[in-house]
C-alpha positions in Angstrom: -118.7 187.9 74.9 -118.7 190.4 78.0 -122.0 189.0 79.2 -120.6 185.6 78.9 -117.3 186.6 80.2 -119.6 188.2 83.3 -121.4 184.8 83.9 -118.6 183.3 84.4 -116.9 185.2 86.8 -119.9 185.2 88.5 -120.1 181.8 89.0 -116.6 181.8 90.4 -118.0 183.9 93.2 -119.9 181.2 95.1 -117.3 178.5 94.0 -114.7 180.3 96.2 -116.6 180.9 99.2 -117.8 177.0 99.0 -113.8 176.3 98.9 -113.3 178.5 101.5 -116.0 176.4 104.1 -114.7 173.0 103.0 -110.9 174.5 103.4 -111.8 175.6 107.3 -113.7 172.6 108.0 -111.8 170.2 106.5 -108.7 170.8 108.4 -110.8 170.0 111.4 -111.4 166.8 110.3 -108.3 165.5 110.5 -107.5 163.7 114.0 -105.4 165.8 116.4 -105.0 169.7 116.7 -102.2 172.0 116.7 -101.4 172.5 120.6 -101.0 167.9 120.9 -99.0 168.4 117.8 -96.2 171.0 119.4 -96.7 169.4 123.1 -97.4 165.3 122.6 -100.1 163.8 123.9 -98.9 163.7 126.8 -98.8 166.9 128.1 -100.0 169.1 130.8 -103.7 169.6 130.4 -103.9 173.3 131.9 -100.7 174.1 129.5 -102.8 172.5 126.7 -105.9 174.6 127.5 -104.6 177.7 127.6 -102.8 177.0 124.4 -105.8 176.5 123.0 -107.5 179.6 124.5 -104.5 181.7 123.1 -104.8 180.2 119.6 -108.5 180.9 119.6 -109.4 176.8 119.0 -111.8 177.0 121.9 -114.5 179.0 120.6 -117.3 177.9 118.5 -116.4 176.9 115.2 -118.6 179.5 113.3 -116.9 182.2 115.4 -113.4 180.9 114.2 -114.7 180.7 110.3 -115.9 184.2 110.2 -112.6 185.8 111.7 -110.7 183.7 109.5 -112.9 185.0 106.5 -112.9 188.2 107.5 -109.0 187.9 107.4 -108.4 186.6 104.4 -110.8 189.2 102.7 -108.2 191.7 103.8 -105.1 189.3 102.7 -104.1 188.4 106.4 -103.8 184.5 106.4 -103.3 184.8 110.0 -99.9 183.4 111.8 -98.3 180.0 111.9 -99.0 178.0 114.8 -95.8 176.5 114.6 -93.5 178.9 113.4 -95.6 182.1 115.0 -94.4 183.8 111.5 -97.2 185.8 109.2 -98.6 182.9 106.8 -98.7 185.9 104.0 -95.3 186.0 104.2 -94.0 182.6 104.2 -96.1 181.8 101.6 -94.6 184.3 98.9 -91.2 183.6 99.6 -91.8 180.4 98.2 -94.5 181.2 95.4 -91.1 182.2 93.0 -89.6 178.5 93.7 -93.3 176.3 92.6 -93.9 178.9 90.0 -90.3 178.4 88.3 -91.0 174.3 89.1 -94.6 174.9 87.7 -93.7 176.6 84.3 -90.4 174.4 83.9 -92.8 171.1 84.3 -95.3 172.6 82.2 -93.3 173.2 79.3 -91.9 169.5 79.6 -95.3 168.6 79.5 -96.4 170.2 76.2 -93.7 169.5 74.6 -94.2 165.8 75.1 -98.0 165.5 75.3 -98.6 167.8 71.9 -96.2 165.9 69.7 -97.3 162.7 70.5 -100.7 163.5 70.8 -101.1 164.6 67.7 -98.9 162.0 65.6 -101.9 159.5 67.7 -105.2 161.1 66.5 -103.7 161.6 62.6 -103.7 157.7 62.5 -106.2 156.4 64.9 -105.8 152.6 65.2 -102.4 152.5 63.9 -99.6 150.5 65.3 -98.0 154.3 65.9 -101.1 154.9 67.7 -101.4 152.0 70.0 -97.5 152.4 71.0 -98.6 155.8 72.4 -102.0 154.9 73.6 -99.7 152.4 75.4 -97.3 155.0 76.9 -100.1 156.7 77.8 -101.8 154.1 80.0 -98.3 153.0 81.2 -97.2 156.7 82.4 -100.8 156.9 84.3 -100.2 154.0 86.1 -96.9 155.4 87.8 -96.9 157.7 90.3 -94.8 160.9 90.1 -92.8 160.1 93.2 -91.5 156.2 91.9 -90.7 158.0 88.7 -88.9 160.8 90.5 -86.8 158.1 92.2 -86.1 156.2 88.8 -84.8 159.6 87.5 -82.8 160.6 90.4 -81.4 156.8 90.2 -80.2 157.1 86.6 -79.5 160.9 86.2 -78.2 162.0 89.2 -76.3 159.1 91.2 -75.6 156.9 88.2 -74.4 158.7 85.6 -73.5 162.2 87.3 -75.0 164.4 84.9 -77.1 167.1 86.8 -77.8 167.7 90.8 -80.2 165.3 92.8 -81.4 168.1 95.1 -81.1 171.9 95.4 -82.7 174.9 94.5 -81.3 178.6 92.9 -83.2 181.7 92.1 -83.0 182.0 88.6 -81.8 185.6 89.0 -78.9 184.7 91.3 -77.6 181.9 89.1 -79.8 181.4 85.6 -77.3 178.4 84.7 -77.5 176.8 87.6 -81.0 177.5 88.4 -81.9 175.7 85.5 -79.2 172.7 86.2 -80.9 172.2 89.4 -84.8 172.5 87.6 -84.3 170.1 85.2 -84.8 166.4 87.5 -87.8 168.0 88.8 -89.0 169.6 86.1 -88.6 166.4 83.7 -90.3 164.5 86.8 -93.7 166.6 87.2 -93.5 166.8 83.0 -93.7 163.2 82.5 -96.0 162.9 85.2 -98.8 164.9 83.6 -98.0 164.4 79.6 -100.0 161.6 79.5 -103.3 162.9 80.7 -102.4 165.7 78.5 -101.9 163.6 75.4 -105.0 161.8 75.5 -106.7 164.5 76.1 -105.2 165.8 72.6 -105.5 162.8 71.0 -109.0 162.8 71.5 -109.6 166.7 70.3 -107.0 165.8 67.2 -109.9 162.0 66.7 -112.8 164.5 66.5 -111.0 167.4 64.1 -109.5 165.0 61.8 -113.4 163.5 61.3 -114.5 166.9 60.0 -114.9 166.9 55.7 -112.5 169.6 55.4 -109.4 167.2 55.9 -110.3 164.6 53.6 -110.7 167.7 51.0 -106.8 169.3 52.1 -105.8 165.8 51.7 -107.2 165.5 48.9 -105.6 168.8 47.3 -102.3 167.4 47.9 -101.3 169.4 51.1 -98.4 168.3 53.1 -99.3 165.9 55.8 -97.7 168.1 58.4 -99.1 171.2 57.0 -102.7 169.4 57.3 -101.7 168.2 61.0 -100.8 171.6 62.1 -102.2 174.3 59.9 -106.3 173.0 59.6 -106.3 170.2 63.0 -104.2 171.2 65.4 -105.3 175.1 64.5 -108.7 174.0 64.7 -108.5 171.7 68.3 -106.9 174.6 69.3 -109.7 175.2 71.7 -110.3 172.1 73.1 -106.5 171.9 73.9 -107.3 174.9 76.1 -109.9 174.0 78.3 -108.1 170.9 78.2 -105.0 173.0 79.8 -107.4 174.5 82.6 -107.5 170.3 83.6 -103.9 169.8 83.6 -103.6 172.1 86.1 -104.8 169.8 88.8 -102.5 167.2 87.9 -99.7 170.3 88.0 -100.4 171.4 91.7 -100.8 167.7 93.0 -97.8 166.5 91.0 -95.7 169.5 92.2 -96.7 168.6 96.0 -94.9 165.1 95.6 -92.3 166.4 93.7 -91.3 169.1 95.5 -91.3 166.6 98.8 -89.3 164.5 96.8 -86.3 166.6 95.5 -86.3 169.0 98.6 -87.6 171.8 97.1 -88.4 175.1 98.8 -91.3 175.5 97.4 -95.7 175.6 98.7 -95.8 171.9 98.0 -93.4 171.7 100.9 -95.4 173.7 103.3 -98.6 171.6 102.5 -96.9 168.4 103.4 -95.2 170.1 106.3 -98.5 172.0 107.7 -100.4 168.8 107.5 -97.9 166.8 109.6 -97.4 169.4 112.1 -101.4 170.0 112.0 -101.1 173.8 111.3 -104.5 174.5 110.8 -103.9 178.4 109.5 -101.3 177.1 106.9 -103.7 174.3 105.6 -106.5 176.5 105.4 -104.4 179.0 103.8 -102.7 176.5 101.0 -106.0 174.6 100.6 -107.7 178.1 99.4 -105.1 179.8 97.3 -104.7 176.1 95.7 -108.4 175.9 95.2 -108.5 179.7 94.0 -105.5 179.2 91.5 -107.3 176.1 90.0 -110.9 178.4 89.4 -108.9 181.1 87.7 -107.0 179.0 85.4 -109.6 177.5 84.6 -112.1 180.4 84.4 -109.1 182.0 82.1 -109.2 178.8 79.6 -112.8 179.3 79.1 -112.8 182.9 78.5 -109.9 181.8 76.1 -111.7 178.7 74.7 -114.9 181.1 74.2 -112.6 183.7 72.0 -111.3 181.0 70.1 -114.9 178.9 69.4 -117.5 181.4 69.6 -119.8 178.2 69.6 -118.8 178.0 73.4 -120.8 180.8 74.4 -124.1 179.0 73.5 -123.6 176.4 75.4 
């Protein structure tokens, strides 16, 4: 297992570097710099070069990428072109707001995705099956920021029952914290739980296949004990490393979300840094993104390997 586990991290090592050249150059690529963005196009060319002298955008690029590096080795994301704050710290003032938007839409997620994946691999081909396989398809097909809308529609401005916008720590004010969570949370929820629950149906197909059900059926179990206690228990693992994919669909949806419902959180600043071309800020948000997705995913394989030794042979 350690040797494994060692591999593994390992292999993380050149991952992040890798993410940290395509996060500095691909900022680059995008049309327009930092200095047009805060003066217009339009602007005095001697007041635009020295701008651009001052924020270091006239050097070579290679000189830029390796005192950028060497930053962020030390934890210094540089400063904000526009707001000429320390990115470090205007990032963790709003980690607290995605993470509580994160875990809330996470939870939503499971709680939908598990349930009905399940009850869809137990009868494969069913007409309970095709409803969900349906559901599925139809929840993939509609984007998190139409459904937001829908949901703001009905709950919100129709019939009055929680907040539209807003945002509370949940130590200031847990009740209202989680008044003003649950639109946006119920939003990014829905938005994954189908990926999710196809992804469990398919683990729940392949367990239910094995002989060892037919022979609990067979003893007379209880179907739910079966469904829980020998498949579920036993796609454990695949559920897992399926977990380590949601968590794409979690950052992404959280972005749109987050733009949506006015919520202070990193998704904000991606959306914001982009417009505003703040190169330090997208390079900054692109890597800890990145970073967050190979740990959570390096984490579900260590996990999926302690669960299914079988894992580590492969």
């Amino acid at each position: 297992m350690l040797r494994y586990a060692l591999g593994r991290v390992l292999l993380a090592v050149p991952l992040l570097f890798g993410l940290s050249v395509l996060s500095f150059v691909y900022v680059r690529l995008i049309p327009g710099d930092p200095v047009t963005a805060m003066l217009g196009v339009n602007s005095n060319p001697t007041v635009v070069a020295q701008l651009r002298e001052q924020f270091g955008l006239d050097r070579p690029l290679p000189g830029q990428y390796g005192d950028w590096l060497a930053g962020v080795l030390r934890g210094d994301f540089g400063v904000s072109f526009r707001s000429q704050m320390p990115i470090s710290t205007i990032i963790v003032d709003r980690i607290p707001a995605t993470l509580q938007l994160a875990g809330a839409g996470l939870v939503v997620s499971l709680l939908i995705a598990i349930p009905a994946g399940v009850a869809a691999g137990m009868r494969p081909g069913s007409r309970l099956d095709s409803l969900i396989t349906s559901a599925t398809l139809f929840g993939l097909a509609v984007p998190a920021f139409f459904l937001g809308t829908l949901l703001m529609l009905l709950f919100a401005l129709t019939l009055h029952l929680v907040p539209s916008q807003g945002y509370v720590p949940f130590a200031d004010d847990p009740a209202q914290s989680l008044r003003l969570t649950l639109l946006p949370a119920l939003t990014l929820g829905l938005a994954i739980s189908p990926y999710l629950a196809r992804l469990t149906r398919s683990a729940v197909v392949e367990v239910a296949q094995e002989p060892f059900v037919p022979f609990a059926r067979a003893k007379g179990l209880a179907p739910r004990k079966i469904s829980v206690g020998y498949v579920l228990r036993n796609a454990l693992p695949s559920l897992v490393a399926a977990l380590g994919l949601t968590v794409a669909s979690l950052m992404a949806g959280s972005i749109v979300v987050e733009a949506l419902f006015n919520w202070p959180g990193t998704g904000r600043l991606v959306t914001g840094a982009v417009t505003e071309r703040d190169y330090a800020m997208v390079e900054a948000l692109l890597l800890i993104y990145g970073g967050l997705f190979i740990v959570v995913n390096l984490v579900c394989e260590l996990a999926q390997s302690l669960l299914d030794p079988r894992v580590r042979l492969t």
